[in-house]
C-alpha positions as CSV (number, residue, x, y, z in Angstrom):
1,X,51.1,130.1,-20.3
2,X,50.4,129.3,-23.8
3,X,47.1,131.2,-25.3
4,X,45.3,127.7,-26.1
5,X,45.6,126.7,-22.8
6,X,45.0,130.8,-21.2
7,X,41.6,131.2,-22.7
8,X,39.8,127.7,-22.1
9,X,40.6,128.2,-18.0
10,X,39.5,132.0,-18.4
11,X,36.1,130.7,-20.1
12,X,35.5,128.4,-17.3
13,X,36.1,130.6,-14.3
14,X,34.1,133.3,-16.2
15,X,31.4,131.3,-16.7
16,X,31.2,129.8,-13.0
17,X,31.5,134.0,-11.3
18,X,28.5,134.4,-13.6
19,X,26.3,131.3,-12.9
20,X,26.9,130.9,-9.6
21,X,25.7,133.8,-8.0
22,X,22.5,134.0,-11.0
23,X,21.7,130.4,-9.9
24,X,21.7,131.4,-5.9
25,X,19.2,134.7,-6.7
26,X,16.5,132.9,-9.2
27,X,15.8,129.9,-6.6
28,X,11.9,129.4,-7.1
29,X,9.3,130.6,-4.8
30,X,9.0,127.8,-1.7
31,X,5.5,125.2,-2.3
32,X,2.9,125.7,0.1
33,X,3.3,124.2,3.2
34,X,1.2,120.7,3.6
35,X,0.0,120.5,6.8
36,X,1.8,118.8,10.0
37,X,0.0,115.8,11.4
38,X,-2.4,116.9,14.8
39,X,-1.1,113.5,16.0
40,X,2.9,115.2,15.8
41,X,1.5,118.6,17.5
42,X,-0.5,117.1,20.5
43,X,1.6,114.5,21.7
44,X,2.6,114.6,25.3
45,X,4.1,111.3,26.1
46,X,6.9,109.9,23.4
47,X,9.2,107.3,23.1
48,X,13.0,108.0,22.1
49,X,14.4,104.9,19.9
50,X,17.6,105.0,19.0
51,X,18.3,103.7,15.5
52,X,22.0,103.7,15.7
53,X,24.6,104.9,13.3
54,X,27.4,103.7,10.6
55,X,30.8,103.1,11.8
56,X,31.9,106.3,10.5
57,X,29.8,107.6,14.4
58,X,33.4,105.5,15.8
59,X,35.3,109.0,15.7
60,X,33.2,110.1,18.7
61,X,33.3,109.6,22.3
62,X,30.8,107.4,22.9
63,X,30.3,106.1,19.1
64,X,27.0,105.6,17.5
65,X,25.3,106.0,21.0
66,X,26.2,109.5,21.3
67,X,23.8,111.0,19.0
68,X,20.9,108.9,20.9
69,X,22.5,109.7,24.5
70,X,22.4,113.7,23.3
71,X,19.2,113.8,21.9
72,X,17.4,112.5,24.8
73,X,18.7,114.9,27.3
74,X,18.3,117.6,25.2
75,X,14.1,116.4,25.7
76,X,14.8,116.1,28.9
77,X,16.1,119.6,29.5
78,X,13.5,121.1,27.6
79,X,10.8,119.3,29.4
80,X,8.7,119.5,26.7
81,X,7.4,115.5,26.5
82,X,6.7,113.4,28.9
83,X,9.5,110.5,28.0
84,X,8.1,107.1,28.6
85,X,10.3,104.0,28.9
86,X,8.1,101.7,25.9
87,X,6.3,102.8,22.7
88,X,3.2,101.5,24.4
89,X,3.2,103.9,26.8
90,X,3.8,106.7,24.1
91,X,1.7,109.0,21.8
92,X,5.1,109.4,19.5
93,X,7.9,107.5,19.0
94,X,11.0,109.8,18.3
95,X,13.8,107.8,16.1
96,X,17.0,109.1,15.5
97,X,19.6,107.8,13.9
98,X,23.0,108.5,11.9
99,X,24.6,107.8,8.9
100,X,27.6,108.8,6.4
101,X,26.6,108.4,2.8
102,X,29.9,108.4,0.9
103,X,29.7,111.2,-1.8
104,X,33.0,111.7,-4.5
105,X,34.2,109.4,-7.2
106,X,36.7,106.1,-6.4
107,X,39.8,107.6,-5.9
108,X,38.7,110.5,-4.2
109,X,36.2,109.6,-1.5
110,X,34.5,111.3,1.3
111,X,31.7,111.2,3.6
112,X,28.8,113.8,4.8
113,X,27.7,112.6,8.2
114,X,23.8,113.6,9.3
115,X,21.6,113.4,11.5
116,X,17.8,111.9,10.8
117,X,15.4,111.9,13.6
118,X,12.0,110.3,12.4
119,X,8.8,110.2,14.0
120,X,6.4,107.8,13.7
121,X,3.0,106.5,15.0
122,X,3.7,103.9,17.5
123,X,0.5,101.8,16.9
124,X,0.9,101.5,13.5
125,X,4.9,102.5,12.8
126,X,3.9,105.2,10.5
127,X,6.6,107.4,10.1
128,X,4.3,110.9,10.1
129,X,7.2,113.4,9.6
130,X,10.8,113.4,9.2
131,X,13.8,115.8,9.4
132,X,17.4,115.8,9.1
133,X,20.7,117.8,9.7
134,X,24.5,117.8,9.2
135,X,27.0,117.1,11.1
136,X,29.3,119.3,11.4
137,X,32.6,118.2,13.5
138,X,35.8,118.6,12.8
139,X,39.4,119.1,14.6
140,X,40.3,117.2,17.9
141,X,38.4,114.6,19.5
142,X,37.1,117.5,21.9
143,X,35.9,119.6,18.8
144,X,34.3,117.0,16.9
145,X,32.1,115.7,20.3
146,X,31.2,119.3,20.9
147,X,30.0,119.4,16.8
148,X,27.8,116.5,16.8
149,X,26.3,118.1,20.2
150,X,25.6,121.1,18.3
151,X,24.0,119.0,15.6
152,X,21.7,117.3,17.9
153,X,20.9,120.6,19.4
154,X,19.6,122.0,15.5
155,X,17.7,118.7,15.5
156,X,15.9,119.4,18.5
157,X,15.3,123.3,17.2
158,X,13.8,121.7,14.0
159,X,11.3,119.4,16.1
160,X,10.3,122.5,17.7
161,X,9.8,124.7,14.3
162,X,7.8,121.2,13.0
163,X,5.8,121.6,16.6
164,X,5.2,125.4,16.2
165,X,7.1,126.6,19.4
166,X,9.5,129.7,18.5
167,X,13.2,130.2,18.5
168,X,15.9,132.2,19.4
169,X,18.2,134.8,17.8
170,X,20.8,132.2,18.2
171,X,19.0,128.9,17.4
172,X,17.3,130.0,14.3
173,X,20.9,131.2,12.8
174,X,22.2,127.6,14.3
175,X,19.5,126.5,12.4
176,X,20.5,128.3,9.0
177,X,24.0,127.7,9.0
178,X,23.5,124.3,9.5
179,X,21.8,123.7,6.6
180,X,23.8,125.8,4.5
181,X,26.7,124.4,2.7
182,X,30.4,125.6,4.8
183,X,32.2,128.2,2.8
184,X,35.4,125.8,2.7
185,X,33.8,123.4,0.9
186,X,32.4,125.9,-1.8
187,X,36.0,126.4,-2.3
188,X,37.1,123.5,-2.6
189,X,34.3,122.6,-5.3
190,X,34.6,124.8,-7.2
191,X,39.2,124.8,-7.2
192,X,38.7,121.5,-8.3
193,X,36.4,122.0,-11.0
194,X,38.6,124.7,-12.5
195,X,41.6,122.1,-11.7
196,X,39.9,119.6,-14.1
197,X,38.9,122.1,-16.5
198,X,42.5,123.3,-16.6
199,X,43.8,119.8,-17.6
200,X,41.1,119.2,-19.8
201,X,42.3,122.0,-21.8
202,X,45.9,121.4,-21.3
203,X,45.3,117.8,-22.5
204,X,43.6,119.5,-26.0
205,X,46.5,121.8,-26.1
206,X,49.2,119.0,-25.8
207,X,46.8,116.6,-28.5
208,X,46.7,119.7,-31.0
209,X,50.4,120.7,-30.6
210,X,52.2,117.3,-29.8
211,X,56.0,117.9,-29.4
212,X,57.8,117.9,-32.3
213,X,60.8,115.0,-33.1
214,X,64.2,115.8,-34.0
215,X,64.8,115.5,-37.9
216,X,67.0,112.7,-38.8
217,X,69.8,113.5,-41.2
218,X,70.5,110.9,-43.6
219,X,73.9,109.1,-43.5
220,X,76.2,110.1,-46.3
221,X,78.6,107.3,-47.0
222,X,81.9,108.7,-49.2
């Protein structure tokens, strides 16, 4: 590899093994917490709505339902609300809903699914607090129904943080790992980062040092 093209690449992996890890330790000390509405910690009776999801929700068994059909017998099996059949009836009404926001550029595009469950005031459709997860599913159709399950499970161990009731061992580490980005894709960030760095500096290399033309003798005539 030519030196021009060497030390460019160098400087850019250098410089992301130094930032990186000095960018994860000086995060800045959390806000104080505002306070959760008294209207979201005394409820007893709510009202689970399900606000659907994109097509991308199609790669599961049951499609865009599935997050809804999950989430509400995970509050049944905690038996922690009452769950009412119309937001008349309810003190809360819990929406949850997903989506797949497209994230890359044109030609390379892909999609982060997640979870929102949103709970509002049912007399005046307030929402009073919201909180989201990923998805994280991935594999055969058996693998990626048993990851969105999962996902609704860390939604329903985040309405319990938001409602002051304690975890487990396990939950609260299903709770961090969820919302920490997978180790794969830190990879694959930062390869193709150094990938474009590398042609960028090829590119300079091949603009500064075009190849050079063969010399053409001129014709002697006797």
């Amino acid at each position: 590899m030519d030196d021009l093209f060497r030390k460019p690449l160098c400087l850019v992996l250098a410089w992301f093994l130094i930032v990186l890890p000095t960018a994860n330790a000086q995060q800045p000390a959390p806000a104080a917490s505002a306070p959760v509405p008294p209207q979201v910690l005394s409820a007893h009776t709510v009202f689970v709505s399900n606000g659907g999801g994109s097509n991308y929700f199609d790669i599961f068994t049951g499609g865009p339902d599935r997050p809804y059909n999950t989430f509400y017998g995970d509050l049944q099996k905690a038996n922690r609300y009452q769950l009412v059949s119309s937001p008349a009836q309810a003190d809360l009404v819990f929406e949850i809903r997903g989506s797949a926001p497209a994230v890359g550029d044109v030609d390379n595009v892909g999609y982060n699914p997640q979870l929102t469950l949103s709970i509002l005031d049912p007399q005046t459709k307030v929402v009073l607090w919201t909180t989201s997860d990923n998805v994280r599913a991935y594999g055969t159709q058996k693998g990626r129904d048993r990851g969105l399950d999962q996902s609704v499970d860390v939604l329903v161990d985040k309405l319990a943080v938001v409602t002051g009731q304690p975890l487990t061992a396990e939950q609260a580490k299903a709770v961090h790992n969820n919302s920490r980005m997978p180790t794969a894709a830190k990879v694959f960030i930062f390869a193709g980062i150094a990938a474009g760095a590398a042609i960028a500096a090829y590119g300079a290399y091949r603009v500064s040092h075009p190849p050079s033309l063969p010399t053409l003798q001129t014709p002697t005539f006797p």
